[in-house]
C-alpha positions in Angstrom: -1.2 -16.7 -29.7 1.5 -14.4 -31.2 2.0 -10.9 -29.0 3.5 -7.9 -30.3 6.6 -7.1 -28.6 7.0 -3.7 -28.2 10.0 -1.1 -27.1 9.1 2.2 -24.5 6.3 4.3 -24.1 5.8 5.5 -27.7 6.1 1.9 -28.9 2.9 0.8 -26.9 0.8 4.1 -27.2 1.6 3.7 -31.1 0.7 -0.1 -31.5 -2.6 0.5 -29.4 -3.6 3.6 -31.7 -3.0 1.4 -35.0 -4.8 -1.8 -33.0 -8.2 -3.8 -34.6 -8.9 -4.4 -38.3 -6.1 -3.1 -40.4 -6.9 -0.7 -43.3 -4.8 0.4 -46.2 -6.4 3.5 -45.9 -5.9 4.0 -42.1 -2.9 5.2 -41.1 -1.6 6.2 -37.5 -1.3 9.8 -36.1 2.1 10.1 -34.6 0.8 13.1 -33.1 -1.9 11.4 -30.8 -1.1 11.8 -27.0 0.0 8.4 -25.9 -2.3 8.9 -22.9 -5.1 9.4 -25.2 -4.1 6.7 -27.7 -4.9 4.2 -24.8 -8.0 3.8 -25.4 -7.6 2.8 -28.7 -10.2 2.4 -32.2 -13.3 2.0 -31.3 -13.5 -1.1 -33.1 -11.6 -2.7 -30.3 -14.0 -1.7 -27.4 -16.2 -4.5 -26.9 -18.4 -5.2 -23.8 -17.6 -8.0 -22.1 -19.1 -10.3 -19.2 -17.3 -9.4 -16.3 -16.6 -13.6 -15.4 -14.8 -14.5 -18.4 -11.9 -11.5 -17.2 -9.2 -13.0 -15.1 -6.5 -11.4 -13.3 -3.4 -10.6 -14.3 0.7 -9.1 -13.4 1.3 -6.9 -10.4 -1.7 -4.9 -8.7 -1.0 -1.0 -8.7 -3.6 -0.8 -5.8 -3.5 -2.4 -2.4 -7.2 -3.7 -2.3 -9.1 -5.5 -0.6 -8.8 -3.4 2.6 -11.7 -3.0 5.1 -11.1 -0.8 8.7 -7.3 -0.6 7.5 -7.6 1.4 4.0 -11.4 2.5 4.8 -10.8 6.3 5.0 -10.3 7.2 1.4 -10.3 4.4 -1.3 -13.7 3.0 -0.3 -15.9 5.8 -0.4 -14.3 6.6 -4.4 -15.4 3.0 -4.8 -18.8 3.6 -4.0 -18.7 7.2 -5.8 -17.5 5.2 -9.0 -20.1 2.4 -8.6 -22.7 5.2 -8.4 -21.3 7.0 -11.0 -21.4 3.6 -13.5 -24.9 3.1 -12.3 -26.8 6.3 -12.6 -24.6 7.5 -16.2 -22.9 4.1 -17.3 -19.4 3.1 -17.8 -17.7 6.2 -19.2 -14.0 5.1 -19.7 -13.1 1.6 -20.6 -10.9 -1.0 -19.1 -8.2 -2.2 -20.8 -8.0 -6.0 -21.3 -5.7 -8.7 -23.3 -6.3 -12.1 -25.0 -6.3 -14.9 -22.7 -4.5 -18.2 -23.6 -7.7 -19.8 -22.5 -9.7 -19.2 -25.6 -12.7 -17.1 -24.9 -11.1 -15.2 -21.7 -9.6 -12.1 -21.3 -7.2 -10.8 -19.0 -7.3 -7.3 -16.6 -4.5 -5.3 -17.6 -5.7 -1.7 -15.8 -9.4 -0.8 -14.3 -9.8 -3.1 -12.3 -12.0 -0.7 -9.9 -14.4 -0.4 -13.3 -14.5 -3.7 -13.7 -15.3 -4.8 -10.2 -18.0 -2.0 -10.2 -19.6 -3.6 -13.2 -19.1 -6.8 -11.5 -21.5 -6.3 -8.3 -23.6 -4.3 -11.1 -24.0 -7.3 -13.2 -23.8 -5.5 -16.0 -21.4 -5.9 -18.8 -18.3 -4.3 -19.0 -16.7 -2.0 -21.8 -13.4 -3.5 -22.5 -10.8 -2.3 -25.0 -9.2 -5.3 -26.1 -5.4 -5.2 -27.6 -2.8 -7.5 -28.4 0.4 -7.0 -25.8 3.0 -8.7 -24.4 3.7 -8.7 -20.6 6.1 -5.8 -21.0 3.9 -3.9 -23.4 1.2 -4.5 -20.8 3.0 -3.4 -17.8 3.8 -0.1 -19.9 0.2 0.6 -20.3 -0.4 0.4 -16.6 2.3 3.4 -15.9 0.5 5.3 -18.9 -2.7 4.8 -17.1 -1.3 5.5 -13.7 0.7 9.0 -14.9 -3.1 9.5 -16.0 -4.2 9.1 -12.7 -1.7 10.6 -10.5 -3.5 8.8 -7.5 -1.3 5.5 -6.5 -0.2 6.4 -2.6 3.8 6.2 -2.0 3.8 2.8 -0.4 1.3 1.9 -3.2 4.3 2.5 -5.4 7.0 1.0 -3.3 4.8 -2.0 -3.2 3.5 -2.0 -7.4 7.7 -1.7 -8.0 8.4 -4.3 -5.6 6.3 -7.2 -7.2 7.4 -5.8 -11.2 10.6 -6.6 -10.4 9.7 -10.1 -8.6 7.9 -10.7 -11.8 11.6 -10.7 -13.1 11.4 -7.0 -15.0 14.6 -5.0 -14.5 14.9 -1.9 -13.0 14.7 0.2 -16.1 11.3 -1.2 -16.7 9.9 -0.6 -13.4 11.3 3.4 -13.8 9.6 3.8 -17.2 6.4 2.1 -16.1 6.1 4.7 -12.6 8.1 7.8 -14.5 11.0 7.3 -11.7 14.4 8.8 -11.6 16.9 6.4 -10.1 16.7 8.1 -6.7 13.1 7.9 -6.6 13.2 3.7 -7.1 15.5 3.3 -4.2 13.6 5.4 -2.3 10.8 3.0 -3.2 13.3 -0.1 -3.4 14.1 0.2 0.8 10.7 0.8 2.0 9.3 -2.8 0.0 12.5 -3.9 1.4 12.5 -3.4 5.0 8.9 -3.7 5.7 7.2 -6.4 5.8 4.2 -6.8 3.7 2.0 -8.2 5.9 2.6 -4.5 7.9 2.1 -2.9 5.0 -1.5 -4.2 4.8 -2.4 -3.7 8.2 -1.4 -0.2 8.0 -2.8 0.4 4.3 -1.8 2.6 1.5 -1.6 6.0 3.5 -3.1 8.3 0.5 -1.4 11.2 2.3 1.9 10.2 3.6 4.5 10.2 1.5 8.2 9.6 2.1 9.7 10.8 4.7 7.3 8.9 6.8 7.2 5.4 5.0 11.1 5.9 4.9 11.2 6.5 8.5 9.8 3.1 9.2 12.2 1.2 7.2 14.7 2.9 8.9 13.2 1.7 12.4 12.9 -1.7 11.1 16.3 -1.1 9.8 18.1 -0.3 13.1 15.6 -3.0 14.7 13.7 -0.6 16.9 10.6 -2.6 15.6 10.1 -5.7 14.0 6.8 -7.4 12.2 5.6 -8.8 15.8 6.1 -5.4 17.7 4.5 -3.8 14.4 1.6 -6.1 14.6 0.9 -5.4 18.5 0.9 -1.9 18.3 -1.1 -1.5 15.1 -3.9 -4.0 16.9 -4.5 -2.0 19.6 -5.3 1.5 17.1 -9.4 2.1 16.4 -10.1 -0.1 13.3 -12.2 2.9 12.6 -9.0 5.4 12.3 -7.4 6.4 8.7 -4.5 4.6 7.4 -2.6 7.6 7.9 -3.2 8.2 10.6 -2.3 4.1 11.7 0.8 4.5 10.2 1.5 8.1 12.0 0.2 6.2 15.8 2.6 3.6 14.7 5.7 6.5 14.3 4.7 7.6 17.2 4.9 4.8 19.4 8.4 3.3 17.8 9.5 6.7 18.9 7.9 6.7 22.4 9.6 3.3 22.9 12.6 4.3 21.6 13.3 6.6 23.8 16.2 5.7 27.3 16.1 7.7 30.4 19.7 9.6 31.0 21.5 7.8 33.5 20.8 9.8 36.7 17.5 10.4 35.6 15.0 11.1 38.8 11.1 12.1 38.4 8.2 12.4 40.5 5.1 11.1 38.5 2.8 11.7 41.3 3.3 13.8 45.0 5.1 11.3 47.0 6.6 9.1 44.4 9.9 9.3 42.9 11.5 7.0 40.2 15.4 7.1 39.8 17.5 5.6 37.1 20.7 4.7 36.8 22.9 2.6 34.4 22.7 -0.2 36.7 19.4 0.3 38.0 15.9 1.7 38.2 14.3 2.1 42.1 10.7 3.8 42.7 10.5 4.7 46.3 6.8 6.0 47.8 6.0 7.5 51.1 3.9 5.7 53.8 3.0 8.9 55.8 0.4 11.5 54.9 -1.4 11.9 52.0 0.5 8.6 50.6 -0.4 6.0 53.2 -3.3 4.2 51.5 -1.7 4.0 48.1 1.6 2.8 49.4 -0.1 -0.1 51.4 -2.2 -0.8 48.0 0.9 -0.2 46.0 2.8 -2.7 48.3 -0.1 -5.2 47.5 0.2 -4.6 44.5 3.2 -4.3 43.1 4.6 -7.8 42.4 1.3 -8.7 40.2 1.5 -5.5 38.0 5.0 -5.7 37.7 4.4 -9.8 36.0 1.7 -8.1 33.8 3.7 -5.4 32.8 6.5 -8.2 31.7 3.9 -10.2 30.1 3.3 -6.9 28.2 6.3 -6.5 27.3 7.5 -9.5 26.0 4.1 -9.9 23.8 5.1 -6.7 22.1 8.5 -7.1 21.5 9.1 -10.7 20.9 11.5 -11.9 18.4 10.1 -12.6 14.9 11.2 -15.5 13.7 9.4 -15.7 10.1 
């Protein structure tokens, strides 16, 4: 099947305003909103059985998240399921021609259509004509609609455009980025691993300067995925993925930090830890107030020091993926 190939924003919003059965009579309006013109004639709205729509390109969402993306995304899920249930499907998805006759592809509303989905109820579907690059401009129409997609959801949609072999002026036009805004975008895909990514989830309120901040400690190696991975499994599933990625900051930080050489404390009456550049010596008192925890200590000692190792070399392993 032929697809229209199409050139920038106004190209697509035009070609989907002047899509369905052609008319001598019927005439685009170059003055339509683009945003507005996505949605098309009415004669190409159809409702569709949700099984014959198939995936398609680079998700703009990071879905499919339980305890790790729990806080925000899944309770507008349920308010849009609700919504579609009680009132019906207000806006429609957008959907292409499959090459498999009789199937259709997802191009944006994928939260509608999964809604529909566990509905079982047909979904409304505007159905157009468009290439992959045409497509992928419709999604940055829809998502400029939106204004919703978290920073690392960005980082990550950019990411996988540009795997999908788009250049970097396509993947500017389809998020509205300047050139600084895509490298910002371009080193936080870069430097942390996706696997993190999804254990952390798409952190609705944290934007740069903290996703940045962790590519720059996986940058100067203060963590890496393994170290990642053992701090974010021992965080309350039940926490926000804001606030995993913030406990995660804050423990690269804690870890990061080195006593000053010279350093001397006293954690507790009685005991005092020095360190040096060559060494670090704890030294307790036996007399007085000290005696029984300094015989316990010197029980002790050796077996907490070998699970404190054991600790240690769990979380910061070497990843060799």
């Amino acid at each position: 099947m032929a697809r229209k190939s199409l050139q920038g924003l106004s190209g697509i919003a035009k070609t989907i305003a002047d899509s369905g059965p052609r008319s001598t009579e019927r005439k685009p309006n170059p003055s339509a909103p683009a945003l507005g013109a996505l949605q098309g004639s009415l004669s190409a709205i159809r409702e569709i059985n949700p099984i014959l729509i198939d995936e398609w390109g680079p998700k703009d969402r990071l879905d499919g998240f339980t305890a790790v993306n729990s806080d925000d995304d899944e309770e507008g899920f349920e308010n849009l399921r609700t919504s579609i249930e009680e009132g019906g499907q207000q806006v429609p998805v957008l959907v292409r021609r499959s090459s498999q006759e009789g199937r259709f592809e997802i191009i944006y509303g994928r939260r509608r259509l999964k809604a529909c989905r566990e509905l079982g109820i047909n979904v409304r579907a505007n159905v157009q004509d468009l290439d992959d690059q045409s497509a992928l401009l419709a999604k940055g129409l829809e998502n400029a609609a939106r204004r919703n997609l978290s920073f690392y959801e960005k980082a990550r949609f950019a990411a996988v455009i540009q795997v999908a072999g788009h250049d970097t002026a396509t993947v500017r036009q389809v998020l509205g980025l300047s050139k600084s805004g895509l490298s910002h975008l371009t080193k936080v895909s870069e430097n942390i691993p996706d696997d993190v990514g999804d254990q952390i989830g798409a952190a609705p309120k944290s934007g740069r300067p903290k996703w940045t901040a962790l590519a720059d400690a996986f940058i100067a190696k203060k963590v890496n995925a393994s170290s990642a991975f053992a701090i974010l499994s021992k965080l309350d599933e039940g926490i926000s993925s804001d606030e995993r990625l913030d406990q995660l900051l804050k423990e690269i930080a804690r870890r990061g930090a080195r006593p000053t050489e010279g350093r001397e404390v006293t954690p507790v009456e009685g005991v005092t830890i020095k360190s040096g550049r060559s060494s670090i010596a704890i030294s307790i008192k036996r007399g007085g107030n000290n005696a029984a925890f300094a015989e316990w200590l010197d029980a002790e000692l050796e077996e907490i020091i070998k699970k404190s190792y054991r600790e240690f070399t769990d979380v910061n392993a070497v990843d060799d993926t």
